[in-house]
VOPAGU-2260 file (C-alpha; in pm, 1 decimal, decimal comma):
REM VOPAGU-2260
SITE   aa  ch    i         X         Y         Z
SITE  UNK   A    0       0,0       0,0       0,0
SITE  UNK   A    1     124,1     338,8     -80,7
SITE  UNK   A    2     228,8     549,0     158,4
SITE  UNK   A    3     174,3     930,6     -63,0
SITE  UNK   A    4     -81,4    1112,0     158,2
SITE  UNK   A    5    -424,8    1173,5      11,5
SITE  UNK   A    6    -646,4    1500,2     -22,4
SITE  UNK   A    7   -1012,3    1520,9      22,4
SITE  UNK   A    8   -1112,0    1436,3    -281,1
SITE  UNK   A    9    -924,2    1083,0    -265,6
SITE  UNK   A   10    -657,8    1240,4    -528,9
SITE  UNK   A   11    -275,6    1153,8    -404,0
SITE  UNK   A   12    -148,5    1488,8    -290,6
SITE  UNK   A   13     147,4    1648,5    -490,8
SITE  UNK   A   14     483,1    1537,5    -386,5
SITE  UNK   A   15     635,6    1884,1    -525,2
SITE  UNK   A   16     436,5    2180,7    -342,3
SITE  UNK   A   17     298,5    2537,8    -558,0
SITE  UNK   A   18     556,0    2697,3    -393,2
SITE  UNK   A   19     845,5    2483,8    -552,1
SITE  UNK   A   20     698,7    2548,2    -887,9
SITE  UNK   A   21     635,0    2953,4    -784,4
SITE  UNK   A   22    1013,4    2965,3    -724,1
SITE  UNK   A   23    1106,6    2852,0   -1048,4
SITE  UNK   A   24     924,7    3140,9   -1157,3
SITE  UNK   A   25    1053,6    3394,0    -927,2
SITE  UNK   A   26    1372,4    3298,8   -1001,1
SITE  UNK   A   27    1394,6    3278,3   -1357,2
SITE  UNK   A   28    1637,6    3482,6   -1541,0
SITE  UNK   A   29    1342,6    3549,9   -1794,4
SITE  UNK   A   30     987,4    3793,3   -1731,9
SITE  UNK   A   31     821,6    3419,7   -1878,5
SITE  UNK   A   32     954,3    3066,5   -1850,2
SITE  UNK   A   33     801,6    2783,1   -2035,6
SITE  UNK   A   34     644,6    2499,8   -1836,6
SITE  UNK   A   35     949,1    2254,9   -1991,4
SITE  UNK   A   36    1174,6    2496,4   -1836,5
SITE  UNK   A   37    1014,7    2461,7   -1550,4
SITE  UNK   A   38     973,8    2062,3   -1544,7
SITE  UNK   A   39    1363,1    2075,8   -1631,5
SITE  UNK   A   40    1452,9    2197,8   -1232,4
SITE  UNK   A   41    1145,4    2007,4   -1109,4
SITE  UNK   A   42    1123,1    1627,4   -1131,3
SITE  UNK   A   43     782,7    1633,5   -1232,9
SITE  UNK   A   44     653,6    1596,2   -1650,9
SITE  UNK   A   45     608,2    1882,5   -1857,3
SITE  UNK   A   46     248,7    1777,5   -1875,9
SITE  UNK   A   47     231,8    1748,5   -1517,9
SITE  UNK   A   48     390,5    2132,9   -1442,9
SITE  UNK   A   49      96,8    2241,9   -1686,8
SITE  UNK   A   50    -199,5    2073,0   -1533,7
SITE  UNK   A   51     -45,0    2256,2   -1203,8
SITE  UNK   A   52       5,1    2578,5   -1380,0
SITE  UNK   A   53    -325,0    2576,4   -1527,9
SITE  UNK   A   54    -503,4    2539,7   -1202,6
SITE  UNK   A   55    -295,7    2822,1   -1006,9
SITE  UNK   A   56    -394,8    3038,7   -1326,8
SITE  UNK   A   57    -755,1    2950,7   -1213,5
SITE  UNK   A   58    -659,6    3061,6    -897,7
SITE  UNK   A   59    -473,6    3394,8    -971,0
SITE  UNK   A   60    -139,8    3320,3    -901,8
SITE  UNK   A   61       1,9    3286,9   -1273,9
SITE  UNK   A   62     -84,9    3407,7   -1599,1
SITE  UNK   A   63      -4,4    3237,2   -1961,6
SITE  UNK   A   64     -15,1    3316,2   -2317,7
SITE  UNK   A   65      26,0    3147,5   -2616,1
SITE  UNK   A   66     337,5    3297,8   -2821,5
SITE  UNK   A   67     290,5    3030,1   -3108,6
SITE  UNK   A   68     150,3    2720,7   -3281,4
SITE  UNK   A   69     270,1    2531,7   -2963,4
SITE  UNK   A   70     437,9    2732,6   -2751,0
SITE  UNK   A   71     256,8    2908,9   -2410,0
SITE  UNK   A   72     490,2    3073,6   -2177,1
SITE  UNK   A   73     374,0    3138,8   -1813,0
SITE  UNK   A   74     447,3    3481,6   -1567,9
SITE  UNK   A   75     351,7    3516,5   -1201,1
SITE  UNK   A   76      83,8    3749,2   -1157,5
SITE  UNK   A   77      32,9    4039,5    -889,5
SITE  UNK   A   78    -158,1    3830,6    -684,6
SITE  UNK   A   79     137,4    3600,2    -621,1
SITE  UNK   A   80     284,4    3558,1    -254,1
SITE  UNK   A   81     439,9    3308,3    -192,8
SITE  UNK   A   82     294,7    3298,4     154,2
SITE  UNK   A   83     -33,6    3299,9      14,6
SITE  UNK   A   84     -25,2    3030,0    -169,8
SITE  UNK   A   85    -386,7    2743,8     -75,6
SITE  UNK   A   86    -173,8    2490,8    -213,5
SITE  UNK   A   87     133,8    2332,6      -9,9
């Protein structure tokens, strides 16, 4: 049996907190990072940095756009505080 704690919903809760992914962001040598750039000083999947990324955009804290056919880079928002953050 696993031994990954579980959130209210049942869902396994994330082994790398907001606030890891936030810093990336923070500390970025760029205004806008892409979430590969991100998921290369996380060990998480690209896809899983932008299912994260998608719901702290939901919740204020980031802001994306789409710069091309495939390409979306991300930016922290006003809103973000690191402190603040719902999600640890």
């Amino acid at each position: 049996m696993s031994e990954r704690k579980r959130v209210e919903t049942g869902e396994f809760a994330p082994e790398v907190a907001d606030e890891e992914i936030l810093s990336v962001l923070t500390e970025a040598n760029a205004p806008v990072v892409t979430a590969t750039e991100i998921a290369d000083e996380i060990d998480m999947t690209r896809q899983a940095i932008t299912r994260r990324l998608k719901r702290m955009r939901e919740e204020g804290f980031v802001e994306r756009k789409e710069v091309g056919a495939r390409a979306v880079v991300w930016w922290l928002t006003e809103r973000t505080d690191m402190e603040s953050s719902p999600h640890e």
